[in-house]
N, C-alpha and C positions, 0 to 999 in steps of 0.2 A: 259593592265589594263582596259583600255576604252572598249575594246572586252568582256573580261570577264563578266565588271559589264552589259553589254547591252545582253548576254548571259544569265546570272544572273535573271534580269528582266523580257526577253524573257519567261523563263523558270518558272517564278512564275504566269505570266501572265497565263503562256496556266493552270499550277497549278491552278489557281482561276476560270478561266472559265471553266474547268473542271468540278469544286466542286459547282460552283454555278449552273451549266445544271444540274447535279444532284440534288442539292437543289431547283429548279425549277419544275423537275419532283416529288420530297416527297412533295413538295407545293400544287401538284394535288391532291395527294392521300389524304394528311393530310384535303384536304376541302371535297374531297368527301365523306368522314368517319364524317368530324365535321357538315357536312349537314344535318346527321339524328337528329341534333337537333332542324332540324325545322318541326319537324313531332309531330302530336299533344302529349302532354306528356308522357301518359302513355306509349306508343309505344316507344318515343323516349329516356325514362328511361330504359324500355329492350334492347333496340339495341346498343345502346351510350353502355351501360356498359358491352354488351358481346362482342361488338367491342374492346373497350379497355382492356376486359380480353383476346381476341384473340392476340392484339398488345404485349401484355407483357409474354405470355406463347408459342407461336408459334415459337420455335426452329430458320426456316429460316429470319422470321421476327424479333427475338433479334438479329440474324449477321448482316442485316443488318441496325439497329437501330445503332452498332458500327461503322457503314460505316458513316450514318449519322453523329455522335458525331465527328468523325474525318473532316466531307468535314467542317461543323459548324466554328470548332476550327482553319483547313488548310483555309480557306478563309478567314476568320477576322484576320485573323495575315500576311496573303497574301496584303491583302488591306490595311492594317496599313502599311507595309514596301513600298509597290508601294506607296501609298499616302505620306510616307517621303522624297521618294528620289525622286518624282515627285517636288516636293518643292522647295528641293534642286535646282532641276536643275533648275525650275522655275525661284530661286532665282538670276541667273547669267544674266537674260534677264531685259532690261531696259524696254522694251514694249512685253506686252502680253496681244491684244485684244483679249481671245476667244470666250469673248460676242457675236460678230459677227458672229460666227460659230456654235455655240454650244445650247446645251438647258441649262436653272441655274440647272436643277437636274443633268444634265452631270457633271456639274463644281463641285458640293454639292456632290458627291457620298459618298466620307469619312462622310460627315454630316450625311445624311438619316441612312449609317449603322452602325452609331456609336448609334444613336436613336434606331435603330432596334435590335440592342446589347444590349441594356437598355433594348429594351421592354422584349428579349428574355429570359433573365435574370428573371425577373418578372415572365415572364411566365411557364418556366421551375418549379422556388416554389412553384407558385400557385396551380399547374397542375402536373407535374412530379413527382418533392419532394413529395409533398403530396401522390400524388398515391404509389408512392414507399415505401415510408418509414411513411408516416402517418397512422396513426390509424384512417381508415376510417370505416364506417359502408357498413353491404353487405345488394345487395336487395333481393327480395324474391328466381333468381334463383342462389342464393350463389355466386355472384360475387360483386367485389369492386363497391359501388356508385360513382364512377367519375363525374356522372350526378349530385348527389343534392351537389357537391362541383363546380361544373360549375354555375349550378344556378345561386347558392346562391352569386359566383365572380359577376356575370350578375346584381344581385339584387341591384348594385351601381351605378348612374347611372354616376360617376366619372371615377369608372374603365369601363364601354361602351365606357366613351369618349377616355381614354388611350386608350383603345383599337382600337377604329374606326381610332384613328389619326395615330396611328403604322400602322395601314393597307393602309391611305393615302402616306404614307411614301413609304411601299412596293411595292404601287404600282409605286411611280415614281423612286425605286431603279429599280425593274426589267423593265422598260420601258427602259433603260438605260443597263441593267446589261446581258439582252437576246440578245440582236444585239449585243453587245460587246463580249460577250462570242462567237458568232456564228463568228463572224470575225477576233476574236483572233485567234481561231482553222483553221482558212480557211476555212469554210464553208460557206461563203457571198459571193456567185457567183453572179455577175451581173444581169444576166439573171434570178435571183430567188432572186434577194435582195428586189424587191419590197413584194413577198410574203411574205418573212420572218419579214417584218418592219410590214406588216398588221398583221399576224400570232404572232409576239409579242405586239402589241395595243392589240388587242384582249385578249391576255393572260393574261397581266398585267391587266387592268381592271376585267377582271371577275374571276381574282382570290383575287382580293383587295375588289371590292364589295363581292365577295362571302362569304369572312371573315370577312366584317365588316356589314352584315346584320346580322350574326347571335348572336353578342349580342345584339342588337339592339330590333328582332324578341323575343328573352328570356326576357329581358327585361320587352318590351311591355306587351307580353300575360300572363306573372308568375305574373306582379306587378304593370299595370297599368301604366299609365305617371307619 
């Protein structure tokens, strides 16, 4: 029984570190695409919105938007079961320093993506929903304005701050969430652990900043402090 369930877990683990490398790599893509909205407007109203008419009409690119939707859904339900029965077992220990070992965003992981889950949520309506299924208006080269509904989200400076704090979040999930994945899978070779520890600082920072300058950047320039 012991065997199985530690099998069990094994096997959701390598599942979640899987789905999050993955979701690490659409992390890239998805800032390098949301970065043309820091290119002066009018340019960034054409590009923003032929990009996201490319993201929604390009055959290879709807398969794998379903890859997506799946690793999203396979990880957060991954990380809810491990974080129960991590507890559980937690529970039977009369002493559990891991302070001493650990960083608090190690300890906190179920916290940050339980937040991250909220925000994603949020964002998906804002952004998805709407583009999908709202009645949005086209710009002049006959494509959806995704741009003057990004905006106009940016033009609050309540939802910047949701925003910027979801991306402080993210960044200290994946500071945590990319060495863990690399080492679930066995790919944290001694001899290249130091890289990989520098190789994810790196990561997680300037994909955290990268996303949380950009409401920030719309903000400022659309509407003033």
């Amino acid at each position: 029984m012991k065997i199985n369930l530690l099998t069990s877990t094994l096997s959701r683990k390598n599942l979640m570190a899987l789905t999050g490398l993955f979701l690490c790599f659409f992390l890239l893509i998805h800032l390098l695409g949301n970065l043309q909205l820091l290119l002066p407007a009018a340019k960034a109203s054409e590009m923003f919105n032929w990009y996201s008419d490319l993201l929604s009409t390009n055959i290879f690119i709807m398969m794998i938007s379903y890859v997506l939707y799946f690793c999203l859904i396979a990880h957060a339900v991954d990380a809810l079961v491990i974080t129960l029965k991590n507890k559980k077992t937690a529970a039977k220990y009369v002493y559990d320093d891991r302070k001493q070992v650990s960083k608090w965003y190690s300890r906190n992981m179920g916290i940050l993506g339980s937040l991250l889950l909220i925000f994603l949520v949020i964002h998906f309506k804002d952004f998805w929903y709407v583009y999908k299924f709202g009645a949005l208006p086209y710009d002049r080269n006959g494509h959806k304005d995704l741009y003057a509904i990004v905006v106009n989200a940016f033009k609050s400076w309540w939802y910047v701050l949701i925003y910027v704090l979801a991306m402080i979040a993210l960044g200290y999930h994946l500071l945590h969430g990319f060495k863990s994945a690399v080492r679930t899978l066995g790919l944290y070779h001694p001899r290249y652990a130091g890289y990989v520890q520098v190789f994810g600082i790196f990561y997680s920072y300037a994909l955290s900043i990268g996303f949380a300058i950009i409401p920030i950047y719309v903000h400022l320039t659309q509407f003033g402090l």
